[in-house]
C-alpha positions as semicolon CSV with decimal commas, in nm:
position;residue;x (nm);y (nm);z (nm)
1;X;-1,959;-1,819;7,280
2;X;-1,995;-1,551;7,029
3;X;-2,248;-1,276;7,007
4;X;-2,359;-1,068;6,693
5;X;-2,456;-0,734;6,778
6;X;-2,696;-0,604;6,510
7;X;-2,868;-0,900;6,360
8;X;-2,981;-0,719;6,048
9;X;-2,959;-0,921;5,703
10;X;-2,523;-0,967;5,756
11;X;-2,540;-0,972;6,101
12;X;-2,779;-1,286;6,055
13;X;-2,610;-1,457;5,751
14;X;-2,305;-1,467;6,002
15;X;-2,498;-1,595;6,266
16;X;-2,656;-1,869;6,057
17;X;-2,233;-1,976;5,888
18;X;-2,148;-1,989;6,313
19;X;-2,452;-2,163;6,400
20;X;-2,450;-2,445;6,138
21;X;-2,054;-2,525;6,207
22;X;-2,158;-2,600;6,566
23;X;-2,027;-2,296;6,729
24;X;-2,248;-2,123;6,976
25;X;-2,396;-1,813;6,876
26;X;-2,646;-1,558;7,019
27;X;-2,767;-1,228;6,886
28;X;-2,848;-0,905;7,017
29;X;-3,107;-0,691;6,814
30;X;-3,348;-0,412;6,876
31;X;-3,667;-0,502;6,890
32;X;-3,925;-0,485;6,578
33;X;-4,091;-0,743;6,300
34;X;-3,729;-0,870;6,224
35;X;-3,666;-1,048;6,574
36;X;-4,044;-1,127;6,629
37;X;-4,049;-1,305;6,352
38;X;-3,729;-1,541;6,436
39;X;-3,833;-1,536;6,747
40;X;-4,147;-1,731;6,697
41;X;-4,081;-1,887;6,335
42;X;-3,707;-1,933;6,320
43;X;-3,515;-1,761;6,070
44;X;-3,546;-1,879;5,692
45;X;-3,224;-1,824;5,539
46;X;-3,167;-1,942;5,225
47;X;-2,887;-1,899;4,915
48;X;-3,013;-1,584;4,670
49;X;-3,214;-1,795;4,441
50;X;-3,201;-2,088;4,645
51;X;-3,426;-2,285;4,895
52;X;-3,522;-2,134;5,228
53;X;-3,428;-2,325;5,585
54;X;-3,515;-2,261;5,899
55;X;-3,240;-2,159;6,149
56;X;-3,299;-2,139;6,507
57;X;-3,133;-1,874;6,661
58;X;-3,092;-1,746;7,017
59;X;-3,181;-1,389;7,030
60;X;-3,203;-1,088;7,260
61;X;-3,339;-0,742;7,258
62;X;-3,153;-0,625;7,587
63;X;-2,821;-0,657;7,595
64;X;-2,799;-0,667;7,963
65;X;-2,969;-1,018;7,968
66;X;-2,709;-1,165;7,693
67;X;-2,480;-1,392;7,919
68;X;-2,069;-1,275;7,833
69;X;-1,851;-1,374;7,522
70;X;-1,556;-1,469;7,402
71;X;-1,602;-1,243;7,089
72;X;-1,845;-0,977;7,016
73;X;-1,928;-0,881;6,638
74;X;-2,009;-0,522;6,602
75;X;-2,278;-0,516;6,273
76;X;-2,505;-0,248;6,404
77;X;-2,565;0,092;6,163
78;X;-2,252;0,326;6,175
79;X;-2,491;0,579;6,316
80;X;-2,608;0,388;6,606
81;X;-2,244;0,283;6,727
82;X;-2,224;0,576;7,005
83;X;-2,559;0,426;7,158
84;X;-2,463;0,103;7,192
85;X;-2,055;0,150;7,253
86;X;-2,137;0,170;7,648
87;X;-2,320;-0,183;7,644
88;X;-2,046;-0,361;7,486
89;X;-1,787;-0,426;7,727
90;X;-2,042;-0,585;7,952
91;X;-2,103;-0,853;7,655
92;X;-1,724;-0,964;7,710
93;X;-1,642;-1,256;7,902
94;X;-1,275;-1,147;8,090
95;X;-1,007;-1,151;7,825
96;X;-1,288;-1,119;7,514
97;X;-1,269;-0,941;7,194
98;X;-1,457;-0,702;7,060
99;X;-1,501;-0,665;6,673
100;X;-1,637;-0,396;6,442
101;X;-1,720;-0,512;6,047
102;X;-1,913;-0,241;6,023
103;X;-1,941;0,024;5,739
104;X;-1,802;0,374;5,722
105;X;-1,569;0,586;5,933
106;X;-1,577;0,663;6,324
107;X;-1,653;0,331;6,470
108;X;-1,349;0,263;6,623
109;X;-1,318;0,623;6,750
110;X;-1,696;0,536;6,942
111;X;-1,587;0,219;7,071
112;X;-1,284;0,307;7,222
113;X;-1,390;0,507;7,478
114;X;-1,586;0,188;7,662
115;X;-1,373;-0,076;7,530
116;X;-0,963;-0,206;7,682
117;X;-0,757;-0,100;7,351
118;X;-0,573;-0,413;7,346
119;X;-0,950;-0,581;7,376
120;X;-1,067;-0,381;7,020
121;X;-1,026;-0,506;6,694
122;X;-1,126;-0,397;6,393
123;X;-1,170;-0,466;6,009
124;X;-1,434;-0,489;5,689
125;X;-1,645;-0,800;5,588
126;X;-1,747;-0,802;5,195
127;X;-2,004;-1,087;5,241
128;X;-2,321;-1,008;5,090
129;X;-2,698;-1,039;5,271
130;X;-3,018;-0,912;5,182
131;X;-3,365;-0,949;5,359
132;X;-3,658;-0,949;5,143
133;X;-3,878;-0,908;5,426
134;X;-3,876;-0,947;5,839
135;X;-3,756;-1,288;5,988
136;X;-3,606;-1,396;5,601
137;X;-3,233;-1,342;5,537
138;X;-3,097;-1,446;5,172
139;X;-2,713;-1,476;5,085
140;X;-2,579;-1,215;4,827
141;X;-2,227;-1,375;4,743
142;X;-1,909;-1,495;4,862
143;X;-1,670;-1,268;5,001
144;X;-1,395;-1,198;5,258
145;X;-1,336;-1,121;5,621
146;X;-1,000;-0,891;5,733
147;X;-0,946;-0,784;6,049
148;X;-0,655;-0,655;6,293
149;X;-0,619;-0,524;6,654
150;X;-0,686;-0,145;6,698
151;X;-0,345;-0,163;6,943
152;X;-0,057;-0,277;6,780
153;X;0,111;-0,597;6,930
154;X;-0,237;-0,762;7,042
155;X;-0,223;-1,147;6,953
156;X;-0,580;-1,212;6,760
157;X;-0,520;-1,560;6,636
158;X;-0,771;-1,698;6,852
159;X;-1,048;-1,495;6,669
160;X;-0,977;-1,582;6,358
161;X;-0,935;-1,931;6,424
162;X;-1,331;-1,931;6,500
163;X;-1,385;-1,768;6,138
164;X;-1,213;-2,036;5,972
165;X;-1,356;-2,284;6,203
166;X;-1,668;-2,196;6,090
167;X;-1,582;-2,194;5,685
168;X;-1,527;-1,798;5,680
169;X;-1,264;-1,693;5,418
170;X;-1,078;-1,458;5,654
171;X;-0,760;-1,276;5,721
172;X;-0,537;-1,142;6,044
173;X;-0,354;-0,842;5,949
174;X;-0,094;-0,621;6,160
175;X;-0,344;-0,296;6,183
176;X;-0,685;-0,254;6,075
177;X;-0,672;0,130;5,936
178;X;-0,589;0,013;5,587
179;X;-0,852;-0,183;5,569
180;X;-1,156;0,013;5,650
181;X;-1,035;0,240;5,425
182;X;-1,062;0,014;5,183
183;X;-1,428;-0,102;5,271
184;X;-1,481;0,288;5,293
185;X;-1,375;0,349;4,944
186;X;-1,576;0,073;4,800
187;X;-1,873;0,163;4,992
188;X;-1,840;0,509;4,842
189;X;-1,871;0,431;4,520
190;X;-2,134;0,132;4,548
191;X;-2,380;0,201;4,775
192;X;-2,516;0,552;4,686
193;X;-2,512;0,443;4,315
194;X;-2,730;0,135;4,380
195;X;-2,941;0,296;4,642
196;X;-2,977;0,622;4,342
197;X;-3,064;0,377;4,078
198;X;-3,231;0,063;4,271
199;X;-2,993;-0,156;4,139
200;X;-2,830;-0,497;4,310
201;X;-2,443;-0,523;4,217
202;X;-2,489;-0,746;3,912
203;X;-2,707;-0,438;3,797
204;X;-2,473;-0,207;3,836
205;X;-2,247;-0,399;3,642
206;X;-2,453;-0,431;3,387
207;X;-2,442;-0,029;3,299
208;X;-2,125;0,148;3,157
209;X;-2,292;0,456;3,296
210;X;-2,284;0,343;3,629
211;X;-1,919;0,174;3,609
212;X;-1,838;0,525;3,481
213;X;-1,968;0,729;3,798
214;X;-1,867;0,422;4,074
215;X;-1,496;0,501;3,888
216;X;-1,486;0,851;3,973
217;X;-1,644;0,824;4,277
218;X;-1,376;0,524;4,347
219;X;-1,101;0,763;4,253
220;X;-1,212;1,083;4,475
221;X;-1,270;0,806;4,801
222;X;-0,924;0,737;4,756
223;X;-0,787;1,074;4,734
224;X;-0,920;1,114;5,074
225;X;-0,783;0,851;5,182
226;X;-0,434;0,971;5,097
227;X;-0,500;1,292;5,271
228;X;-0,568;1,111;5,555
229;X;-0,251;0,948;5,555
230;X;-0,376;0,622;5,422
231;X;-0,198;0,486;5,098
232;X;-0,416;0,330;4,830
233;X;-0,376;0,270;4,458
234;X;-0,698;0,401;4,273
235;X;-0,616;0,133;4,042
236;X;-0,600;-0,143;4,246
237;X;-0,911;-0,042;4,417
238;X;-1,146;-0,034;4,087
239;X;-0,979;-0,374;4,049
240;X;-1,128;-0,540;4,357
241;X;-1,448;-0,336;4,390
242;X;-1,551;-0,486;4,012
243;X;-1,431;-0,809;4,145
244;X;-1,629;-0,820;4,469
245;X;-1,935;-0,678;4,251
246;X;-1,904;-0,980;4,040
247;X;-1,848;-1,204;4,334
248;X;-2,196;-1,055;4,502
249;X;-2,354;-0,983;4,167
250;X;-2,724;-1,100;4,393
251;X;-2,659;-0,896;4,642
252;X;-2,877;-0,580;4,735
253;X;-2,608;-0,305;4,915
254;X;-2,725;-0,200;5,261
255;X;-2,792;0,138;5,157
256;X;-3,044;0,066;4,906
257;X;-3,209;-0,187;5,134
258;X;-3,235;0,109;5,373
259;X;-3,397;0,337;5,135
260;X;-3,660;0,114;4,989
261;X;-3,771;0,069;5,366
262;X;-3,780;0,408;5,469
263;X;-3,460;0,367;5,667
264;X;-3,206;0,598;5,782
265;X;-2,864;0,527;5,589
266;X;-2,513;0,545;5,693
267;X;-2,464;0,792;5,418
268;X;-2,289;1,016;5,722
269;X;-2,010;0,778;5,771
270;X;-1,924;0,706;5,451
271;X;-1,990;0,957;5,136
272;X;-2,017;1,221;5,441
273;X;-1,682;1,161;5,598
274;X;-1,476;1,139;5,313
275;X;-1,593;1,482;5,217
276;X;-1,483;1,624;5,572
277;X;-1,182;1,455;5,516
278;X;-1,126;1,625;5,177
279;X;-1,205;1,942;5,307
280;X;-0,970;1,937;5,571
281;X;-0,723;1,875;5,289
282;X;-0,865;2,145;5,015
283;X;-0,971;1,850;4,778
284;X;-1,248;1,861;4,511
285;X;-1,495;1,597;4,512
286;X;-1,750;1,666;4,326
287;X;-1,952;1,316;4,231
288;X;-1,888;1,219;4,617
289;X;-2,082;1,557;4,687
290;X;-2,354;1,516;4,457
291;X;-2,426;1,156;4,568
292;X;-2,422;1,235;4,905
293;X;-2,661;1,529;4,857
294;X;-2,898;1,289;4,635
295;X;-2,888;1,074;4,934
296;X;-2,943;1,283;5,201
297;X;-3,233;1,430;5,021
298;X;-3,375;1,075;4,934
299;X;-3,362;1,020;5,330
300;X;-3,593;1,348;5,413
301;X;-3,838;1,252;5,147
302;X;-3,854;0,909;5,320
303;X;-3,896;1,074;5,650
304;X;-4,171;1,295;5,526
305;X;-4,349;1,008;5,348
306;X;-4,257;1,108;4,946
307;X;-4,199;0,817;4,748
């Protein structure tokens, strides 16, 4: 059995790929329009342009009535990890895995006060999902899954065995630190700019102006990264971030789905941290500082009802 916490537009685009290989799947998800609407419809889930279809799924909005695991999929908002980091370990059937594809920084650091370290794992997930409205989920694009255990040694096969089982394109790596980073850096120089300009990735594509800013802010994410000890080739990042764009050219980034509903973002754990991380090192980052004031500022006017 796995269970998806967070069944947002990913978290339910994963839940659909597990369902529909025959794997058995439940979600957990706070409650709201989103799970009524599966609930008592089904979910229609459907390709970005294509056909909906209705997918049953098995959903619940307490955690302490979803029956133990074999693998739990963290896909909750970065800022709501310390909430729900106590409630995990109780999804885990004995000798279970727990797995965070979220966004941003400080995930792990949340989780592993409640969760065994050689239980944790950890990674990014560049599938794309969008949800037009409650209850329907649309695809955004291809991508890839890469994970690795949070203790060095642990023997994950078995977890990604059920990714490729169920047609995933994934990856088992020796530590996951690399890796968020990675997701980190790309999420720093996507998401603000499409939730700034209300553009899907194939829009931002589409502008040089935009390529020009998402380069920069590319560049400064990865300086942080090196401070923190992390070693990643600006180059080589702009390489894969316009290749995943292209790859999820439909797909609507999370932050910009957040902001057209009025949502808080996770503009804290990504655009946010890096800049704490840069301070602690003396760097200047001055596009990751503008977009994450532009943000943050977008957010209150949401809160206070400005359009």
């Amino acid at each position: 059995m796995i269970t998806i916490y967070g069944c947002g537009a990913l978290g339910s685009r994963v839940a659909v790929k597990f369902k529909e290989a025959g794997i058995d799947v439940q979600c957990v998800s706070r409650p709201g329009p989103h799970l009524d609407r599966i609930r008592s419809e089904g979910l229609l889930f459907g390709e970005s342009n294509g056909e909906l279809r209705t997918v049953r799924l098995d959903l619940f909005d307490d955690p302490s009535a979803c029956p133990p695991a074999d693998l739990v999929i963290i896909l909750v908002k970065a800022w709501q990890t310390p909430g729900i980091a106590p409630r995990v370990k109780d999804l885990l059937s004995p000798g279970g895995f727990a797995l965070t594809l979220q966004n941003g920084l400080g995930n792990v650091e949340a989780l592993q006060g409640h969760i065994q370290g050689d239980r944790l794992l950890a990674g990014s997930i560049s599938y794309g999902a969008f949800r037009p409205e409650p209850g329907v989920v649309r695809s955004g694009g291809d991508g890839f899954i890469r994970f690795g255990p949070v203790q060095p040694g642990v023997d994950a096969r078995v977890v990604l065995d059920l990714f490729l089982s169920a047609g995933f394109r994934a990856g088992l790596e020796e530590s996951p630190w690399s890796i968020i980073w990675e997701k980190v850096i790309l999420n720093a120089a996507v998401n603000p700019v499409a939730a700034l300009t209300r553009s899907p990735n194939g829009g931002l594509l589409d502008s040089p102006l935009t390529m020009k800013i998402m380069q920069v802010l590319c560049r400064e994410a990865t300086a942080a990264a090196s401070a923190a000890g992390i070693s990643v080739d600006p180059d080589t990042q702009w390489g894969q971030l316009k290749k995943i764009l292209e790859m999820t050219a439909g797909n609507r980034p999370s932050m910009l789905q957040d902001i057209e509903a009025g949502n808080r973002t996770e503009i804290e754990a990504i655009s946010g941290e890096i800049l704490r991380q840069g301070e602690k090192a003396s760097l200047s980052l001055p596009y990751t500082e503008v977009v994450y004031g532009l943000v943050k500022a977008l957010e209150a006017s949401s809160a206070s009802g400005v359009s």
